[in-house]
N, C-alpha and C positions, 0 to 999 in steps of 0.2 A: 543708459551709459553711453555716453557721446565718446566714440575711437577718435584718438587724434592718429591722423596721417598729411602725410605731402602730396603733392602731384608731382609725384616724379617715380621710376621705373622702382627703387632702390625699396618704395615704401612700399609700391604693387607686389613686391617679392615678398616682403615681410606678412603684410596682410595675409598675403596666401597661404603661407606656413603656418600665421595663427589660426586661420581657417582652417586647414587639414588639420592642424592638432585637435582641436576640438570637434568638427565631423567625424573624426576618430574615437574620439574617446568618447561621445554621446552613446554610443548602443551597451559599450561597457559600463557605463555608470548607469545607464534605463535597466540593465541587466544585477546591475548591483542594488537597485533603488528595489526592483521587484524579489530578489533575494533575501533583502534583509527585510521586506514588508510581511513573508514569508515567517520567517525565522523569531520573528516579534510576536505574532501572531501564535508560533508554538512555543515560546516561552512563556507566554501571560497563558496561554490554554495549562500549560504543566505546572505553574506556580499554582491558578486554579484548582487543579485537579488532586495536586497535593494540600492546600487548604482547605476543602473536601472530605479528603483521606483523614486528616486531622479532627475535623468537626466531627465526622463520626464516628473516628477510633474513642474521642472523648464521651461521645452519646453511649456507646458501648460499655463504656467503664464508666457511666454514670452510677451503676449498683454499688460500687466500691465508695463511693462516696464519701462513705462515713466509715472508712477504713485509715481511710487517708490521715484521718487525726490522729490512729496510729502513730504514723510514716515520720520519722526523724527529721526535722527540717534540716536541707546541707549535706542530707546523706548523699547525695550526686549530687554532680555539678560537670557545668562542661567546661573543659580545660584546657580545649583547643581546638579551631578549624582548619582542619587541610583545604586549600584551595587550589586547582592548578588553572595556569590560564589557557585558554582553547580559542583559538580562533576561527568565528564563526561567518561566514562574507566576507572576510579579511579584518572583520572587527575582535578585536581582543577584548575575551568575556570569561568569569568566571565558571568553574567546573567544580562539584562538590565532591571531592575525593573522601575523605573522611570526616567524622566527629569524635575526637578523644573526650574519653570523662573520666573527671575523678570519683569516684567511690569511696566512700570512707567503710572503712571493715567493719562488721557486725556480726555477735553471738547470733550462727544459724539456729542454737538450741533455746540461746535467751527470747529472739525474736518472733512474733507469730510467722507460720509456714511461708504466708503469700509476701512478704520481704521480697524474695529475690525474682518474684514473676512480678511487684512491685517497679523492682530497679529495671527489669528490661521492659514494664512499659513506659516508666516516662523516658527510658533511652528512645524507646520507638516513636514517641511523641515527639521529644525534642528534635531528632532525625527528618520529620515530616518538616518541623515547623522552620526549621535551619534551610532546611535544601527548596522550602519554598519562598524563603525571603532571596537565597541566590539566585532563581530564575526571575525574581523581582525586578534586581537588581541588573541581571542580564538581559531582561527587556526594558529595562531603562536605558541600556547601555545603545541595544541593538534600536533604538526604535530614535536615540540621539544621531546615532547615526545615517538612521533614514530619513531624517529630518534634514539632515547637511547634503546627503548625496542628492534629496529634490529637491534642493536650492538649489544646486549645482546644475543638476539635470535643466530647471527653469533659466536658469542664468544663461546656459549654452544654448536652450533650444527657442528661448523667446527673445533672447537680447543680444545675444554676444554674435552668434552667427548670424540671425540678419544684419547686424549691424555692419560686420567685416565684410559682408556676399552687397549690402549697401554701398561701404566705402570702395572695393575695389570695380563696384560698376560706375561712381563716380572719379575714381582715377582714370579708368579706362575710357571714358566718354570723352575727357577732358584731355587724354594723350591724345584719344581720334580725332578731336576738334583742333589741337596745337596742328598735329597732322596738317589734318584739311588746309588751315589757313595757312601753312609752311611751302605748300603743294601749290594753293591758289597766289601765295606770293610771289611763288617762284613762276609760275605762266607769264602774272602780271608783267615782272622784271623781264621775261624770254621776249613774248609779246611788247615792251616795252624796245627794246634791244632790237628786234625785229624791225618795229614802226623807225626807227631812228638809222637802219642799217637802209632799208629803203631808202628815208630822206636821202639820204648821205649820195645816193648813187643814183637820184635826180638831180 
């Protein structure tokens, strides 16, 4: 990324301001980029661990198997996700507050016993399988995010500040050299002025 600037004092100010801004803001975003590599890291572990919990709450109730035919299709359903938002790195990610269900009522007398240990397992099932799509979802979130702050992090640390710490050593080389030759004019002209004040007074 080629910095357009002048050779003049007015640009050398500017540059320098963009430069501090972002030598500022590099260890905060190095600090954010390693945060949220963190944080990505223990939401794919916990979505994991809860699709895990799942597989083998299922393996456990593999014996019921053939119970299931039983089971009223529609007898539960889920009826609503609570979600609240949490901000995690300063990234906004979902939190699984609750799972509403509906139940449809049934004869405890009509129905066989395990009915209602039934209803609170596939609550407990669908409870694993919900809260581990939203850590899914919040290491998608978190880990889009980490993606943009090391672009960030590369853009200020491999391009933007040399570039700016680049352009204001060539303003600055280029004001000492105006210098110099302002300097070496003005002898010339004295020394000129000199040679000619001499004459004058032979």
């Amino acid at each position: 990324m080629a910095i357009k600037f002048q050779f003049n004092k007015t640009s050398l100010n500017e540059l320098g301001k963009q430069l501090k801004v972002r030598t500022r803001a590099l260890p905060t975003l190095k600090n954010k980029e390693s945060a949220l590599r963190i944080e990505v890291k223990k939401a794919k572990q916990r979505s994991e661990a809860l699709l895990e919990e799942l597989d083998s709450s299922l393996k456990r109730y593999e014996y019921l198997a053939g119970l299931w035919n039983e089971f009223e299709p529609g007898l539960i359903s889920v009826r609503d996700v609570k979600l609240e938002t949490v901000k995690v790195a300063g990234v906004r990610t979902p939190e699984l507050i609750e799972v509403i269900y509906d139940v449809k009522p049934f004869d405890t007398f009509a129905k066989p016993l395990w009915y209602s240990d039934g209803v609170k397992i596939l609550k407990q099932l669908a409870q694993l399988g919900i809260e581990s799509e939203v850590y899914t979802v919040k290491s998608k979130l978190l880990d889009y995010q980490r993606k943009k702050t090391t672009q960030k992090v590369n853009l200020y640390e491999k391009v933007q500040i040399p570039g700016y710490q680049e352009a204001i050593r060539k303003i600055k080389r280029f004001m000492e050299d105006e210098e110099n030759l302002s300097k070496a004019s003005q002898k010339i002209v004295k020394t000129r002025h000199q040679l000619e004040e001499e004459e004058e007074q032979l």
